[in-house]
C-alpha positions in Angstrom: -106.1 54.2 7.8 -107.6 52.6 10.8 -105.2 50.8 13.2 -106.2 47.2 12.5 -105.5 47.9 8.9 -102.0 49.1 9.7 -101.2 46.2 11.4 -101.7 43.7 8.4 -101.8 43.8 4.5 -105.1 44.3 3.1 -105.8 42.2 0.1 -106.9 42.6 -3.7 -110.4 41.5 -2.5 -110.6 44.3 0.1 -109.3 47.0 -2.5 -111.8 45.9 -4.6 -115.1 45.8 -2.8 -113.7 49.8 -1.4 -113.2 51.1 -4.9 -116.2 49.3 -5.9 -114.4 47.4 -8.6 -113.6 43.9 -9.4 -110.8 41.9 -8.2 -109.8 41.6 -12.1 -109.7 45.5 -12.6 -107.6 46.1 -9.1 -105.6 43.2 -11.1 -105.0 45.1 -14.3 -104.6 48.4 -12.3 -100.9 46.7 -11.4 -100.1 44.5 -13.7 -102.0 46.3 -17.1 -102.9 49.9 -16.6 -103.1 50.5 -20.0 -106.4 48.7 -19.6 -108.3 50.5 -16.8 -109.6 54.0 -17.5 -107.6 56.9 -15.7 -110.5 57.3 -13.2 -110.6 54.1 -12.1 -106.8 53.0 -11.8 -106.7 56.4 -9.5 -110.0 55.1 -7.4 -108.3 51.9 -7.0 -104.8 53.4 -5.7 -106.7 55.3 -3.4 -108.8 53.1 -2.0 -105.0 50.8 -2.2 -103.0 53.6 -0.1 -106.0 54.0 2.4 -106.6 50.1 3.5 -102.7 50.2 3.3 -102.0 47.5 -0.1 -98.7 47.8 -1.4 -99.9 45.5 -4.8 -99.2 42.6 -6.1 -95.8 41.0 -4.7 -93.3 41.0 -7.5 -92.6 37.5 -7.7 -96.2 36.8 -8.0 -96.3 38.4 -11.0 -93.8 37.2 -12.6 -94.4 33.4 -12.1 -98.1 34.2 -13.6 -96.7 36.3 -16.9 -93.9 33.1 -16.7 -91.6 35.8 -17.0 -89.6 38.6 -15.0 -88.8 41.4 -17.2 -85.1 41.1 -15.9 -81.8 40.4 -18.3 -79.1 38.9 -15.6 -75.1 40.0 -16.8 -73.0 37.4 -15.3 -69.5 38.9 -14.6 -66.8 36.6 -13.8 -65.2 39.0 -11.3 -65.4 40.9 -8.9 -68.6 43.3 -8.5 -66.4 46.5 -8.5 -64.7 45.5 -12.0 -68.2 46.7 -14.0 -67.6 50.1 -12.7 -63.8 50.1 -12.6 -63.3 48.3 -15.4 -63.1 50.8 -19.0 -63.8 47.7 -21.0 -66.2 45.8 -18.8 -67.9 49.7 -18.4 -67.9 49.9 -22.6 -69.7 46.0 -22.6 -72.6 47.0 -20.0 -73.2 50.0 -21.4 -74.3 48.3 -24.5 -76.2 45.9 -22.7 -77.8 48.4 -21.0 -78.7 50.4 -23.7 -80.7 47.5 -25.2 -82.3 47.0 -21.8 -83.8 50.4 -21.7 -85.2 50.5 -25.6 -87.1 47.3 -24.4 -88.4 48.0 -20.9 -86.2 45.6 -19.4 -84.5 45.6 -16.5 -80.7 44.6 -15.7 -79.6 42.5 -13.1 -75.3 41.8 -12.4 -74.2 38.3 -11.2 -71.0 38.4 -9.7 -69.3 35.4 -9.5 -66.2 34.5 -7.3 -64.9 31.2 -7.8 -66.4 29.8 -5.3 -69.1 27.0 -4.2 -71.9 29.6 -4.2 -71.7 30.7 -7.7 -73.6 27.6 -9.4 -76.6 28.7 -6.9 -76.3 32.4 -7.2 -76.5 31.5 -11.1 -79.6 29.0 -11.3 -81.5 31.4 -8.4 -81.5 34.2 -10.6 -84.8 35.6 -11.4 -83.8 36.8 -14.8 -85.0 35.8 -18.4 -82.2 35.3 -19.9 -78.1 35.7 -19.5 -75.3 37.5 -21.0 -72.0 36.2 -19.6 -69.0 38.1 -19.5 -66.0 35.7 -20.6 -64.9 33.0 -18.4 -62.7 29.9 -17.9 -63.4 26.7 -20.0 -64.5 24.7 -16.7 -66.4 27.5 -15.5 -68.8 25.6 -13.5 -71.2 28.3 -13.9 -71.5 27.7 -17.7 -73.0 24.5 -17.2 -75.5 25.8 -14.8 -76.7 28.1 -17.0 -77.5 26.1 -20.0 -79.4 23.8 -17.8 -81.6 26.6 -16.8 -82.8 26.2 -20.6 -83.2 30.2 -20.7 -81.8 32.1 -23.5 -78.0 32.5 -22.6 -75.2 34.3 -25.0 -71.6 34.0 -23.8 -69.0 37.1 -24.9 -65.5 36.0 -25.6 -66.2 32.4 -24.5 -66.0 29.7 -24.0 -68.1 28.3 -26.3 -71.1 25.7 -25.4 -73.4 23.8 -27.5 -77.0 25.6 -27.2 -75.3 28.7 -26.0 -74.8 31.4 -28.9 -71.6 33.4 -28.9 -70.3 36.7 -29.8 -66.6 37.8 -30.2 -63.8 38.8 -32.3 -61.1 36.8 -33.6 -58.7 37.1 -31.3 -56.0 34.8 -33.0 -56.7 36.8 -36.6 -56.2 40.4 -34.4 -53.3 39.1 -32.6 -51.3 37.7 -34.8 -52.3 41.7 -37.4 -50.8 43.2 -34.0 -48.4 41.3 -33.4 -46.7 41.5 -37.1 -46.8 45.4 -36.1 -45.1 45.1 -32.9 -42.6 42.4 -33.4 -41.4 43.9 -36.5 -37.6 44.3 -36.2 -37.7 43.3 -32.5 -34.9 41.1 -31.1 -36.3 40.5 -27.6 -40.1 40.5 -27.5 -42.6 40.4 -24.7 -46.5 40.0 -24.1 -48.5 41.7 -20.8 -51.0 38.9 -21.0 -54.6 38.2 -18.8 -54.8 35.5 -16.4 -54.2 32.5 -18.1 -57.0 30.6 -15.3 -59.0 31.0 -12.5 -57.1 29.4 -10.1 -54.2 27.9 -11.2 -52.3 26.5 -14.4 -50.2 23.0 -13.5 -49.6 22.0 -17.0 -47.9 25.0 -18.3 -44.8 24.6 -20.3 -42.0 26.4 -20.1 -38.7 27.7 -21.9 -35.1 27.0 -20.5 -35.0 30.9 -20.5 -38.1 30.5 -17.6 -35.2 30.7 -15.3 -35.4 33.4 -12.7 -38.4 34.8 -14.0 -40.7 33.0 -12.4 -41.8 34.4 -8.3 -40.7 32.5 -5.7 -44.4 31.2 -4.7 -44.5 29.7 -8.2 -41.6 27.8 -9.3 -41.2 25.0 -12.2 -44.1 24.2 -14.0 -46.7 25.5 -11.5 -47.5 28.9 -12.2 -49.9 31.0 -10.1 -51.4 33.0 -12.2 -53.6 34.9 -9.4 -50.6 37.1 -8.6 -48.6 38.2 -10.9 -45.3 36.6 -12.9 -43.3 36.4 -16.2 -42.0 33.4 -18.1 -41.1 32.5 -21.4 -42.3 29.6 -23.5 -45.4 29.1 -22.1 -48.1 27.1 -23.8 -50.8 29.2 -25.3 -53.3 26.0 -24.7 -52.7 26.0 -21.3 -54.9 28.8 -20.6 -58.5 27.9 -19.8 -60.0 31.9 -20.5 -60.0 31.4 -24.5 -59.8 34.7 -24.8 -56.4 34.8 -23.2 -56.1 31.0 -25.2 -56.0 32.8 -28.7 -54.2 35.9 -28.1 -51.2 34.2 -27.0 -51.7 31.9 -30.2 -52.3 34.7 -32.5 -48.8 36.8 -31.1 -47.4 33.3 -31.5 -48.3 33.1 -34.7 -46.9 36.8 -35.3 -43.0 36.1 -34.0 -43.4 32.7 -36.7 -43.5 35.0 -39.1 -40.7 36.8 -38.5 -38.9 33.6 -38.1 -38.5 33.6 -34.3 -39.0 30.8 -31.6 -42.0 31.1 -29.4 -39.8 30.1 -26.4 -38.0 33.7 -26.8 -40.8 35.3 -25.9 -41.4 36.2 -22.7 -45.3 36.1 -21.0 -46.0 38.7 -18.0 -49.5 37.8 -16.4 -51.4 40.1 -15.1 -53.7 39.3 -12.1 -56.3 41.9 -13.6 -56.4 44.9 -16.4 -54.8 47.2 -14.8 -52.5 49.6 -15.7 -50.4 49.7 -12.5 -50.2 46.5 -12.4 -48.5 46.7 -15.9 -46.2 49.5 -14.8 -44.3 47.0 -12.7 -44.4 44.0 -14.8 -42.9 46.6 -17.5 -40.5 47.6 -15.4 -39.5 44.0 -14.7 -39.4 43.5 -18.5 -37.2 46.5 -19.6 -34.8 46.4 -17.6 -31.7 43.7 -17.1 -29.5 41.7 -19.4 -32.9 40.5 -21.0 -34.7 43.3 -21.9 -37.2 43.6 -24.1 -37.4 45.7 -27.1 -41.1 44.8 -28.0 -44.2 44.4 -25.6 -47.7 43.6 -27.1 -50.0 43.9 -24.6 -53.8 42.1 -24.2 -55.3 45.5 -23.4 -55.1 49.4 -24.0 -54.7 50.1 -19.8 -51.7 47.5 -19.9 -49.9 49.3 -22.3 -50.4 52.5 -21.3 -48.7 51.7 -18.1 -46.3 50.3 -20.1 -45.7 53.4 -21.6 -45.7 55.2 -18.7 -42.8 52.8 -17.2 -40.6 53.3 -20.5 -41.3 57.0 -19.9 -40.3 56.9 -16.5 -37.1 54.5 -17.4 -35.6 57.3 -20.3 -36.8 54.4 -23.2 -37.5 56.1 -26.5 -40.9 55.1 -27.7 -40.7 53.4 -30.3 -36.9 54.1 -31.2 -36.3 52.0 -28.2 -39.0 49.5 -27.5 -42.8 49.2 -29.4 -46.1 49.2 -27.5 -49.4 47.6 -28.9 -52.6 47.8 -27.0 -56.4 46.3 -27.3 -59.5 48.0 -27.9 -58.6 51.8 -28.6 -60.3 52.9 -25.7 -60.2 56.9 -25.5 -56.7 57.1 -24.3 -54.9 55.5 -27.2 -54.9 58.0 -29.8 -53.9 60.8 -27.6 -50.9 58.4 -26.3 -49.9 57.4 -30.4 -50.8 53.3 -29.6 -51.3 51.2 -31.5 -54.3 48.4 -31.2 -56.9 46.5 -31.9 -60.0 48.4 -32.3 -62.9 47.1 -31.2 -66.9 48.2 -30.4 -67.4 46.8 -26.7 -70.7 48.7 -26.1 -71.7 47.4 -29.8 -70.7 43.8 -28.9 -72.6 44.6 -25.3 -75.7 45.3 -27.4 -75.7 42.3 -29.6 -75.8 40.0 -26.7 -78.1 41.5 -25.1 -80.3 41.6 -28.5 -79.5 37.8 -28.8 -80.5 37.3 -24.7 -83.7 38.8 -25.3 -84.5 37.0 -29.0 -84.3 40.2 -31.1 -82.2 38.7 -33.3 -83.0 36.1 -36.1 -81.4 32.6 -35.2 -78.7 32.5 -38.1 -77.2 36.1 -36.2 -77.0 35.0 -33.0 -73.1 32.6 -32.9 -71.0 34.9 -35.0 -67.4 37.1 -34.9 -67.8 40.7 -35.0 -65.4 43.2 -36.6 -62.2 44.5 -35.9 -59.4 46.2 -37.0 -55.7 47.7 -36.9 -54.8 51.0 -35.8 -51.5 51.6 -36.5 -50.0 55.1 -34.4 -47.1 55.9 -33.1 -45.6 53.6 -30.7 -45.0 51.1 -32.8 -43.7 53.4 -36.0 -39.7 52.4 -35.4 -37.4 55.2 -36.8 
């Protein structure tokens, strides 16, 4: 390569006229090899690496073919919780699969909460969006259905011209629930964030009292850290996902004839099951303990378990354990959940993102059921 070439990009005109080709076939060498004979797409990368031409810029291509090949997963957390995360892992994993059998590629949108996010979101060079649950005021919602590209949500919330795929929370709750709250006296949920930021208009019992951190007293509870409380209004959670499990374990203690207000609410700041080891702790031990703890996900309760473990409790001769989603660790640890396919409900948005499924497929509740083990089996 001489030395002027190194300096500065040769173009698709220069490629050409060395390879002794037209501009059109250096064109199709890039952007359709599978119409240029063998002989001539190696003549033109040749002549390509010797005049120095790296191809077409990406971008380029992708405003002519008025599309960029890319399937953006918008994650309403933080960038690490897609790879630390056994549920979020389970999700992408579908989505990913789907990806591959089409030749797509898969882009992750973090998103934080902050100003930045409604930007990040409409600047994506993507052809469509899967979103990972979020709040009901997500901003970023919004954004997305006014880029007009095909857009699924999982979990929610729901959004006219947005399709949707989840369970039915309330429907599995409430079948776990009945499980777990059978013969209980004292029951308890380990619950997700009930918002984003913060919930101002949550209710609570008189039996609130002392359960509630310092930093978050009364009726303001910030549900970014962590905190218990009893009585608190299902409908004041924004994530609907959060929104209909506390309904459906509502729904459960009605049938047994108890008052939602005796049920105390943990929150957890994230899934995780050390997180869940303290709240447990916090909730089986003093004059109030529980006998009964559904939890919103497998990792809660298994540190759940591992606190009763720790504390001497009898499993469940002395307080029942319910989990989400029979990840891999449930059977072994005798819990009983709510099973669910995350890397089957992964694939199904991404089959709706990307229009491989018919139109009346693509807003719909997918299957669950109840696995009933051990730890909720009372002697």
């Amino acid at each position: 390569m001489s030395e002027t070439a190194a300096r500065r990009r040769a173009t698709m005109v220069e490629v050409a006229h060395a390879a002794g080709v037209s501009v059109m076939t250096v064109s199709y060498t890039y952007g359709r090899p599978e119409r240029v004979s063998a002989d001539t797409r190696a003549r033109v990368r040749e002549a390509a690496e010797r005049l120095g031409y790296p191809g077409p810029h990406p971008g380029a291509r992708s405003l002519r073919r008025g599309r960029t090949g890319t399937l953006g997963v918008v994650l309403g957390e933080h960038l690490t919780y897609a790879f630390d995360d056994p549920q979020a892992t389970r999700f992408l994993s579908g989505v990913a699969g789907v990806c591959a059998d089409h030749g797509m590629a898969l882009t992750l949108v973090p998103i934080t909460g902050g100003p930045s996010d409604v930007d990040r979101v409409t600047e994506a060079a993507v052809d469509g969006f899967v979103v990972w649950t979020t709040a009901d005021d997500d901003p970023v919602i919004d954004a997305i259905a006014a880029t007009g590209l095909p857009a699924v949500v999982h979990g929610g919330p729901r959004r006219d011209g947005l399709s949707f795929v989840a369970v039915d929370d309330r429907a599995a709750a409430e079948a776990v629930g009945r499980e777990v709250f059978a013969g209980a006296r004292r029951p308890a949920v380990l619950s997700f964030p009930l918002d984003r930021d913060r919930i101002s208009t949550v209710t609570f019992g008189a039996a609130a009292a002392g359960t509630v951190p310092d930093a978050a007293t009364g009726a303001d509870l910030d549900v970014t850290t962590t905190g218990t409380a009893s009585g608190i209004d299902p409908d004041a959670a924004t994530f609907r996902v959060t929104r209909r499990r506390l309904l459906g374990f509502r729904d459960a203690w009605a049938k047994t004839g108890g008052e939602w207000s005796q049920v105390r609410v943990a929150v957890c700041s994230i899934n995780s099951a050390r997180e869940a080891e303290t709240l447990a702790a916090e909730l089986l031990t003093g004059p109030d303990a529980c006998d009964a703890i559904a939890a919103m996900g497998d990792e809660l309760a298994l540190g759940t378990l591992r606190t009763a473990a720790r504390l001497g409790f009898a499993v469940p001769g002395d307080v029942t354990v319910s989990g989400w989603d029979d990840t891999d660790a449930a059977a072994p640890a005798g819990l009983t959940t709510i099973a669910q396919s995350l890397r089957d409900q992964g694939a199904r948005c991404a089959r709706i993102a990307l229009g491989r499924l018919a139109s009346t497929d693509r807003d719909a509740e997918v299957a669950w059921r109840l696995v009933r083990r051990a730890s909720t089996r009372r002697p």
